[in-house]
C-alpha positions in Angstrom: 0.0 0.0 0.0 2.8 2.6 0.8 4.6 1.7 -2.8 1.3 2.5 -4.0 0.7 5.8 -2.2 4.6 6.6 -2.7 4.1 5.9 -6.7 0.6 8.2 -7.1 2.2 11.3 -5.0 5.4 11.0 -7.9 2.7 10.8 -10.5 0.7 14.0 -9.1 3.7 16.0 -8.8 4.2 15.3 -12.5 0.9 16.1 -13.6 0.6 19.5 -11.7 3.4 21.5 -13.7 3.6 23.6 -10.5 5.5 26.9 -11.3 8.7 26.7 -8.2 8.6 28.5 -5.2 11.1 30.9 -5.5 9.0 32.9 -9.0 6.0 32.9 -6.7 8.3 34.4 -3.9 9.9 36.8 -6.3 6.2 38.5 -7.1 5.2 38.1 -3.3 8.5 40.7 -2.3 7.0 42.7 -5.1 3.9 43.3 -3.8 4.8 43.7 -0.5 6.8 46.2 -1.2 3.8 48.4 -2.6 1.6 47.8 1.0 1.0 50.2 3.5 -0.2 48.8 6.4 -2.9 50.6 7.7 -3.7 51.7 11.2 -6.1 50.5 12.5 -8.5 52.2 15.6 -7.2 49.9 17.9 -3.6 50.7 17.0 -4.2 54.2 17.3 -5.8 53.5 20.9 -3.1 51.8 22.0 -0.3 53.5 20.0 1.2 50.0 18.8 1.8 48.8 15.1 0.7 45.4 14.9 -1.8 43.1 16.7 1.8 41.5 17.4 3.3 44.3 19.3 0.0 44.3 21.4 0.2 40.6 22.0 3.6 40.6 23.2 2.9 43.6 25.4 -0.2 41.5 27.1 2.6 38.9 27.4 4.8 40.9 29.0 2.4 42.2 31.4 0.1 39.3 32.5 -2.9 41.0 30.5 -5.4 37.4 29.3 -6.8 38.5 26.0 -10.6 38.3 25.2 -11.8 37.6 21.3 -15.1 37.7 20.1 -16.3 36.3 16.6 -19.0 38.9 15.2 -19.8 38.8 11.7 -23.4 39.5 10.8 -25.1 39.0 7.4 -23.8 42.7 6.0 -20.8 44.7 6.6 -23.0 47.2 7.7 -24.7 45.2 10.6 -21.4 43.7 11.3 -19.7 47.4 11.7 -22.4 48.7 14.0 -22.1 45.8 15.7 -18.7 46.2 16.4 -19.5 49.3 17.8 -22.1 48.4 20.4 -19.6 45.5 21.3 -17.1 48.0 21.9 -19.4 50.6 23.8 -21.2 47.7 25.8 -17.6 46.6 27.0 -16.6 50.0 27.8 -19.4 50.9 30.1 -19.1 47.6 32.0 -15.4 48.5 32.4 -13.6 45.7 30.3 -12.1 45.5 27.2 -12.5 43.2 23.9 -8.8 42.8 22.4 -9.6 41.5 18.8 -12.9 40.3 16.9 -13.0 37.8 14.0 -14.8 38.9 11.3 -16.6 36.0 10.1 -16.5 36.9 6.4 -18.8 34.8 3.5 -17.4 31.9 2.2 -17.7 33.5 -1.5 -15.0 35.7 -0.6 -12.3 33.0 -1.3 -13.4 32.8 -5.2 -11.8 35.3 -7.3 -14.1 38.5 -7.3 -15.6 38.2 -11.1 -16.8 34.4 -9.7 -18.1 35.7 -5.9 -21.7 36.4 -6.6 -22.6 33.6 -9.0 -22.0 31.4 -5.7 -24.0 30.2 -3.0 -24.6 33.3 -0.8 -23.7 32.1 3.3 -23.5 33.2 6.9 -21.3 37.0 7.5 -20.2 39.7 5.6 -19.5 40.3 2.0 -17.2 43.1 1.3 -17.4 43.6 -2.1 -15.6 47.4 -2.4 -12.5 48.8 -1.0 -14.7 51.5 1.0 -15.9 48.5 2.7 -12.8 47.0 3.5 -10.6 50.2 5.1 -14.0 50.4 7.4 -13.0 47.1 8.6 -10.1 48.8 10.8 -12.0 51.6 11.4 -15.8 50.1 13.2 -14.3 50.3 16.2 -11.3 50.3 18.7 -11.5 46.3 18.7 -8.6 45.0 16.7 -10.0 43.0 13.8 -8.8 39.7 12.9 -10.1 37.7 9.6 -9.2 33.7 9.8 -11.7 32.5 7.6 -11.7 32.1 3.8 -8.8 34.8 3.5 -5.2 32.8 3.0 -5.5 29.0 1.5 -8.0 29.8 -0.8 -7.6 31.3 -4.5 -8.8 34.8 -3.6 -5.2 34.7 -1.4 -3.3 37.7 -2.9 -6.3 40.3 -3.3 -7.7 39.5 -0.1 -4.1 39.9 1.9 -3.8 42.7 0.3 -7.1 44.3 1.0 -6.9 43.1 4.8 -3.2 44.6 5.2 -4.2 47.8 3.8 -7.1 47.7 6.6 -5.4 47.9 9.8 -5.4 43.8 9.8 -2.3 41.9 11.1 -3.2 38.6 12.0 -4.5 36.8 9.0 -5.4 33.4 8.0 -6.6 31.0 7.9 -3.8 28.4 6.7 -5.2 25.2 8.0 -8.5 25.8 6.1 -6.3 25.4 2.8 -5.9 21.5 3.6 -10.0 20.6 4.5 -12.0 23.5 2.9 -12.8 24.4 -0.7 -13.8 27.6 -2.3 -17.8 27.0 -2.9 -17.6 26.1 -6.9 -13.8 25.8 -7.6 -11.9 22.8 -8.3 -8.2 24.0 -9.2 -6.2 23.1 -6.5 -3.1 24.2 -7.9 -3.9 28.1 -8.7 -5.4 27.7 -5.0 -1.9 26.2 -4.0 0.1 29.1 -5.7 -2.2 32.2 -4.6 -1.9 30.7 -0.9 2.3 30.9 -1.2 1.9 34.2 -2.8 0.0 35.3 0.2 2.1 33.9 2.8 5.1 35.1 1.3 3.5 38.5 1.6 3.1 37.7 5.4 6.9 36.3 5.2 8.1 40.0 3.5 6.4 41.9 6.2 7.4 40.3 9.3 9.4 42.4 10.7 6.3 45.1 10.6 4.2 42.5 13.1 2.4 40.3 10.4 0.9 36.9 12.1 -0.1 34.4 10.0 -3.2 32.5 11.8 -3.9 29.0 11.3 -6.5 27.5 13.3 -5.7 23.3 13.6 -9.1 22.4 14.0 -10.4 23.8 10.9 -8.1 21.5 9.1 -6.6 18.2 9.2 -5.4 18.4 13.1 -9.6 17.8 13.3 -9.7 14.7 11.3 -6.7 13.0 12.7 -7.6 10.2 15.4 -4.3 11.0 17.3 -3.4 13.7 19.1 0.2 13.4 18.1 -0.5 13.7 14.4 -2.2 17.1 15.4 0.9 17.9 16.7 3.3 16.5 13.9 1.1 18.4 11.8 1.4 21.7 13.9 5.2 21.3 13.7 5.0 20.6 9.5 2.7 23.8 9.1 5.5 25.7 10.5 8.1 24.6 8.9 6.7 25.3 5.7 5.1 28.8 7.0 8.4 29.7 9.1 11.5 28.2 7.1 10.5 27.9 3.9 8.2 31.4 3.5 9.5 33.8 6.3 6.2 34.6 8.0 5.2 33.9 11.8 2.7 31.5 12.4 0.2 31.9 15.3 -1.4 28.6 15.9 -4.9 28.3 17.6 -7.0 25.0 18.7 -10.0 24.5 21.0 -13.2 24.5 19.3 -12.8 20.5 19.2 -11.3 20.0 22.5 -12.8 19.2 25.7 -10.4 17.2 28.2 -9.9 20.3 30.6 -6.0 18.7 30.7 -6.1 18.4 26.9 -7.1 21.9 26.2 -4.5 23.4 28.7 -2.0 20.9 27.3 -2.3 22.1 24.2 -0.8 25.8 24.9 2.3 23.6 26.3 2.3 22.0 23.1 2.5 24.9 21.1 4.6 26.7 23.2 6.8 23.9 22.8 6.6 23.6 19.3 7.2 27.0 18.5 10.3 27.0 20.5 8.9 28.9 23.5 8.4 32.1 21.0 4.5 31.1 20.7 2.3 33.6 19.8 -0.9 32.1 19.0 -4.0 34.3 17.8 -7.0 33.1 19.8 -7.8 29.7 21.5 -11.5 28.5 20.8 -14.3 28.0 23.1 -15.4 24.2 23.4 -18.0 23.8 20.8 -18.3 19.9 20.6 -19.8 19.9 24.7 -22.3 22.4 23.8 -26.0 22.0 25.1 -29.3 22.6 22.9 -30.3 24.3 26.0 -28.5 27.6 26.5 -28.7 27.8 30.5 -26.8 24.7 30.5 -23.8 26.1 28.5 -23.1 28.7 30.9 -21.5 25.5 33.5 -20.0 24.7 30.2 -18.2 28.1 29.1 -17.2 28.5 33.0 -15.5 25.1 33.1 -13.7 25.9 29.8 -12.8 29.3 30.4 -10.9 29.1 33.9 -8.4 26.1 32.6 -8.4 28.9 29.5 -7.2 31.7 31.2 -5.2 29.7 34.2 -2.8 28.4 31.4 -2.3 31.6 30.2 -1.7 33.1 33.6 0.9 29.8 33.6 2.0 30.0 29.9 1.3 33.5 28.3 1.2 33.0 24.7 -0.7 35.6 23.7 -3.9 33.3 22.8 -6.9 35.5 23.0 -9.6 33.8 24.6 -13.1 33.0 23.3 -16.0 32.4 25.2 -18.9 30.8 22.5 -22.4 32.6 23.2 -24.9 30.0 25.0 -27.0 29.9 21.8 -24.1 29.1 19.4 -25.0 25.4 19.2 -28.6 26.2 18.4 -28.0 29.2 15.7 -26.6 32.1 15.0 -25.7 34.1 18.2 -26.8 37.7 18.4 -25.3 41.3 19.3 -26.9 40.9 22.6 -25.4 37.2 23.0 -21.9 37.7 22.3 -22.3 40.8 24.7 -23.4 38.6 27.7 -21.0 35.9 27.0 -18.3 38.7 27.0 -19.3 39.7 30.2 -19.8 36.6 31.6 -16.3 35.5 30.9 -15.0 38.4 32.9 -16.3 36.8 35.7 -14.7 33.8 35.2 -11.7 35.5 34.5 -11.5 36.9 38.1 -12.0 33.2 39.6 -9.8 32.4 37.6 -7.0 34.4 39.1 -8.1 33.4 42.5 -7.4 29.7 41.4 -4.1 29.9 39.6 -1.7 29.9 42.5 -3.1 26.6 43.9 -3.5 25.3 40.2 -1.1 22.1 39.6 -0.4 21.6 36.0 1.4 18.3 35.8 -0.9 16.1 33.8 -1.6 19.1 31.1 2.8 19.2 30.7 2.5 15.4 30.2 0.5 15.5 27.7 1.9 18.2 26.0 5.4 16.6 26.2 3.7 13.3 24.8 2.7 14.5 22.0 5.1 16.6 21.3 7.9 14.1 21.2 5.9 11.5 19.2 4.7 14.4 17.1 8.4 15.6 16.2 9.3 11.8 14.8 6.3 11.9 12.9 6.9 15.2 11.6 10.7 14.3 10.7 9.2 11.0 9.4 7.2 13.0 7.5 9.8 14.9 5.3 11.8 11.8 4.8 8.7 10.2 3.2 8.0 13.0 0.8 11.4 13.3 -0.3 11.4 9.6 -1.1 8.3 10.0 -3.1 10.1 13.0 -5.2 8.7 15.9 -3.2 11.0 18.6 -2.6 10.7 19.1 0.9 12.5 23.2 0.2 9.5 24.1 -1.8 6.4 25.1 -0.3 4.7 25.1 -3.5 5.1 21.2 -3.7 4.8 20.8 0.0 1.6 22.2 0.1 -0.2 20.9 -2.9 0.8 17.3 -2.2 -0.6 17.5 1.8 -3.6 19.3 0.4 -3.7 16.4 -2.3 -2.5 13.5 0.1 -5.7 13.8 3.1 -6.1 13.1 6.4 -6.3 9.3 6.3 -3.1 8.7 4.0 -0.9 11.0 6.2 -1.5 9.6 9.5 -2.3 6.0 8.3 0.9 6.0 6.5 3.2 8.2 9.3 1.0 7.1 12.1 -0.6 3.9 11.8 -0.4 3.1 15.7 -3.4 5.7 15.6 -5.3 3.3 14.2 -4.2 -0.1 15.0 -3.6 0.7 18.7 0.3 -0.1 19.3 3.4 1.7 19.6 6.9 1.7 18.7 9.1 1.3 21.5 9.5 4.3 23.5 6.1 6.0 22.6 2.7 6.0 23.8 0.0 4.9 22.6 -2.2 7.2 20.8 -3.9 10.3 22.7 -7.6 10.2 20.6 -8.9 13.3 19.3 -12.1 14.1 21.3 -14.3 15.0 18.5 -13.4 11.5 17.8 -13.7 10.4 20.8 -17.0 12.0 21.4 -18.3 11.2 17.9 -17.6 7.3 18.6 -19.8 7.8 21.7 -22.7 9.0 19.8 -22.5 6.2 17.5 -22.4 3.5 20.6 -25.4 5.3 21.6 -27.7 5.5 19.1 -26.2 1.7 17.2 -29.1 -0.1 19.5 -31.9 1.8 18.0 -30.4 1.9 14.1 -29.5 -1.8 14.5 -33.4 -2.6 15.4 -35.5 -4.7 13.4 -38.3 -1.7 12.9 -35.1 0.6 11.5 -33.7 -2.3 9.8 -36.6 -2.8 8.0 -37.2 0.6 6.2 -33.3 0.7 5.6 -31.5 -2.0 5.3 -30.2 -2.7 1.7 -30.7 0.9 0.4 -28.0 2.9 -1.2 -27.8 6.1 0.4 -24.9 9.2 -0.3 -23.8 10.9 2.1 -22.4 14.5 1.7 -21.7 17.9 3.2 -21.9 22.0 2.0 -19.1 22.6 4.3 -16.4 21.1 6.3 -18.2 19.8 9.5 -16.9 16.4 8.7 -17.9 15.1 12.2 -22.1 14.3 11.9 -21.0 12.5 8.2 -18.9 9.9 10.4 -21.9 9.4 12.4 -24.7 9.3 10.3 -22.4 6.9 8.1 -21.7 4.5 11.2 -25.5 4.6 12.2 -26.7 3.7 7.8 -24.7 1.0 8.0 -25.6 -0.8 11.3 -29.0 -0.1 9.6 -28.2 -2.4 6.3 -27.3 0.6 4.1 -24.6 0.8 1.3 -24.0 4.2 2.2 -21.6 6.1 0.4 -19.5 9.0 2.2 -18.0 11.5 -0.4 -17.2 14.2 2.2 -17.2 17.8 3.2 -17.3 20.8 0.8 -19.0 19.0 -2.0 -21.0 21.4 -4.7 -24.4 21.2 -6.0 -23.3 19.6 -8.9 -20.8 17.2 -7.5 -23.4 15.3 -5.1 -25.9 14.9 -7.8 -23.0 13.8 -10.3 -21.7 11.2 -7.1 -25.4 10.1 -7.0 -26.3 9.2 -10.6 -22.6 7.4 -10.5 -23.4 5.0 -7.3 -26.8 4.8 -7.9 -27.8 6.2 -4.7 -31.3 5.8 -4.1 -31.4 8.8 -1.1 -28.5 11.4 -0.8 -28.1 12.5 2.8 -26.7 16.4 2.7 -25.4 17.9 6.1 -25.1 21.8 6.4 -23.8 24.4 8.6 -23.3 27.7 7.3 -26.2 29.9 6.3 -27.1 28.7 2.8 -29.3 25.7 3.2 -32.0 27.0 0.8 -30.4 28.0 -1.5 -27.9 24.7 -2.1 -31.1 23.1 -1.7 -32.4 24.9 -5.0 -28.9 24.5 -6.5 -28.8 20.8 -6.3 -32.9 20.4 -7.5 -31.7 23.0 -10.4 -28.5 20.3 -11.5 -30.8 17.5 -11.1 -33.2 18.8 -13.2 -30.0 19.7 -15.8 -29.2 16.1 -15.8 -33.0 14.4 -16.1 -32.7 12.7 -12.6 -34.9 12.5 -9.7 -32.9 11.3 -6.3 -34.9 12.2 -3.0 -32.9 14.6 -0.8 -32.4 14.6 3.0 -30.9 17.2 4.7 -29.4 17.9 8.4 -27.8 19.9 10.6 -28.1 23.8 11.0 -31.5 24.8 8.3 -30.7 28.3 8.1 -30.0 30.8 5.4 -28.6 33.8 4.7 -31.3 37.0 3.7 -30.1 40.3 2.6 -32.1 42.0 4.9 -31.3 39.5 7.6 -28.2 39.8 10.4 -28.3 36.8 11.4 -29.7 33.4 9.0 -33.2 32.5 9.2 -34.3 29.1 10.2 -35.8 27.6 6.8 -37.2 24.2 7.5 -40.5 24.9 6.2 -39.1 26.2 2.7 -36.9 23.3 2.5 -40.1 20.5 3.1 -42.2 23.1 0.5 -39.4 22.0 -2.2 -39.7 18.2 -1.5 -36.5 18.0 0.7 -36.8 15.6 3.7 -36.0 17.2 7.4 -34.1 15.6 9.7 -33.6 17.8 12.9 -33.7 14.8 15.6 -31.6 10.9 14.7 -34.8 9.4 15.9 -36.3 10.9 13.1 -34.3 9.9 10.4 -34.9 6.3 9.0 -38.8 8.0 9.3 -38.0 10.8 6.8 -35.3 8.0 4.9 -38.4 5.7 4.3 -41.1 8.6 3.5 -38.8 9.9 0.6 -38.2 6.2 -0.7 -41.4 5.3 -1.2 -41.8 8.1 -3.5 -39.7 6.0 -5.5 -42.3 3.0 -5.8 
């Protein structure tokens, strides 16, 4: 199996014609050079130059940052909301360091292809008015992670966002798992990324970050904790030594072990040779409760081993406390307010606990998976050399990981994640806890898809199972759960277009496709995949799950959209119970 893996990476790097690193570099200095960086309100406040400077001030002096994710469905909205965040934290006497703006996935796609996609949850900034405003909203310095770096809109969006006020930019990891919505060419995608980094490398020294966020990527779909960390240590070596920049690692969202979550900012500090300097460090998003009283025990836990390990190990992670109604929908103005607040009250239990606070077990697992994670990682380069990749270009580096997965890499580099041994020396693997917790799910809900009654309505259908955006996480499930029900089921991923599901559908002849969906445009992929269906004369009932909202103009947040979605024929599952119900409503259309 490795010759085989070792013979298709040599026949990919072939096939791409990649142009080499150094003539991507060589228009990156060029650009750079032509960049003012702007200043943003917060800078002015504060009279630094960077987010950086700021961060290693708060460093420095003990200060726990605070970030807040606010990105409504227009700029406008979004700026005014920035404001009111600003103004409700100033009258109760605190202050919010940095905000994500949580931008539209159509602003990765080149702008002349942006409004012929999909539209989804936050902002669109389609002039450059728009974009300077971005630094100015408010005193809160803005960050942008999502859909800016690692996607073909790199260059023009780096630019734009420097040119703003913003320093801290990503979102590299997001270039391995995501997809632009609509655009298949990986290797302009892999050249505009290195272009943009390289931008980032050109301008370090005037406080640049370059944000990657490991559970929006791979570090999310590996079943070891170790790989995470082998992965964290690859991602800077290509962001680091091979393009210049300074990488600012952030985890969380898919981490709830209390001693993992503190571990981690050992990990990285270790990782990064104790010059860590990570942008934020997510709330827990994988505990969260439908009910929204109940996440406030939740954000509490969270949030005091959160700011205790930065008391112990300032690295400059901002902390972020997820609004109570996150897992439910959209969070509002008011929401991410009271979060805010309530986080400041954690914050001063917080310091209360730290001096009795013994963080043994969160070093030992930092130093596990550090050490296993630097073989791997050295392992790593080895093996891509051996299959022809040269390991000095970040251009091939990066298109063959983005090409190579998840599964290969760690199966191949880590198989003791998998098969539950060791080499001598090393611990056994450390498992994910989306894993972890997804596995759980499936143990609990195998006795009622393994029953006779679900059995029935199921068992020998084929069923595809697909999703509009990278939560990878309910596909596993929902796969696991089919198949103790006697489906053939199917799983072609996350970040699959319209036309891509109904193309995998006709090709496996799936008699139910299964769609999961997160971000804001429900409805209208709905419409999009009934539109190619009706291009290509077929008729497969749909299914979809997860978050039913979409995106409206006049809108700040999405709107729930259940009832539209069952208007155009497309089965609702909101419940598991439910499903083999709605499975066997939809497949007796077919009779």
């Amino acid at each position: 199996m490795m010759d085989e893996h070792i013979k298709n990476i040599k026949e990919l790097i072939n096939s791409a014609k990649l142009p080499k690193m150094e003539a991507i570099l060589s228009e990156s200095k060029e650009i750079a050079s032509s960049i003012v960086i702007g200043r943003s309100r917060f800078m002015e406040k504060y009279g630094v130059s960077s987010e950086l400077e700021y961060k290693r001030m708060s460093i420095k002096n003990g200060h726990v940052m605070f970030h807040a994710h606010i990105g409504m469905n227009t700029w406008d909205e979004t700026a005014r909301s920035l404001r009111a965040a600003y103004d409700f934290a100033e009258s109760n006497g605190f202050v919010i360091d940095r905000a994500g703006i949580c931008l539209d996935r159509r602003m990765a796609l080149p702008k002349d292809m942006r409004k012929s996609a999909p539209q989804e949850s936050g902002p669109y900034l389609e002039t450059e008015e728009e974009w300077m405003q971005v630094g100015q909203a408010a005193p809160i310095q803005p960050h942008m992670g999502d859909f800016i770096i690692g996607f073909p809109a790199s260059t023009e969006n780096t630019v734009s966002a420097l040119r703003a006020g913003v320093t801290t930019i990503g979102n590299l990891s997001q270039f391995f798992a995501h997809e632009a919505p609509m655009w298949k060419r990986k290797d302009i995608t892999t050249v505009e990324t290195v272009k943009a980094i390289g931008i980032m490398g050109f301008l370090r020294d005037r406080g640049t970050l370059m944000h990657s966020y490991l559970d929006d990527g791979f570090g999310a779909l590996f079943l070891d904790c170790s790989t995470s960390a082998a992965w964290a240590y690859l991602e800077k070596y290509i962001v680091e030594d091979l393009l210049g920049a300074k990488l600012a690692h952030c985890v969380g969202g898919l981490v709830s072990d209390p001693v993992k979550r503190s571990g981690w900012i050992f990990a990285l500090d270790e990782i990064h040779g104790h010059d860590c300097v990570g942008s934020m460090f997510y709330g827990d998003t994988i505990s969260s409760h439908s009910d929204p009283e109940k996440n406030r025990a939740l954000t509490a836990e969270y949030l005091l081993w959160d700011i205790m390990t930065q008391i112990e190990c300032p690295t400059g992670h901002a902390v972020l406390p997820v609004p109570f109604t996150e897992a439910h929908r959209a969070p509002s103005l008011e929401e991410i307010c009271e979060v805010q607040l309530w986080g400041r009250e954690i914050e001063k239990t917080a310091v209360k606990m730290h001096p009795h606070f013994d963080f043994t077990e969160p070093k030992k697992f930092a130093g596990s998976i550090c050490r296993k994670g630097r073989r791997i990682f050295n392992d790593a380069l080895s093996y891509l050399e051996e299959c022809g990749v040269d390991t000095k270009d970040a251009v091939q580096m990066l298109y063959v990981l983005k090409c190579m997965g998840p599964r290969v890499f760690e199966d191949t580099l880590n198989p003791s994640a998998k098969n539950g041994t060791a080499p001598a020396g090393e611990s056994l693997a450390i498992p994910n806890d989306i894993f972890t917790k997804t596995l759980e799910q499936v143990d609990i809900w195998t006795p009622y898809f393994n029953s006779s009654e679900v059995r029935q309505k199921l068992s020998g259908r084929r069923v595809l199972l697909a999703s509009t955006d990278v939560h990878e996480h309910g596909l596993l499930l929902i796969d696991n759960l089919l198949q103790q029900a006697g489906c053939h089921a199917v799983n072609i991923g996350a970040e699959k277009n319209p036309d891509e599901v109904v193309l995998a559908g006709v090709r496996y002849g799936a008699e139910i496709i299964f769609i999961s969906t997160h971000n804001g445009m429900a409805l209208e992929y709905a419409r999009n995949v009934l539109d190619e269906m009706e291009e290509q004369n077929v008729s497969i009932p749909v299914c979809m799950g997860g978050v039913l909202n979409q995106n409206t103009e006049e809108g700040t947040v999405p709107v729930e959209v259940s009832s539209d979605l069952e208007r155009l024929g497309i089965g609702i599952v909101t419940d598991l119970r439910r499903l083999p119900e709605c499975a066997a409503s939809l497949l007796a259309t077919l009779q």
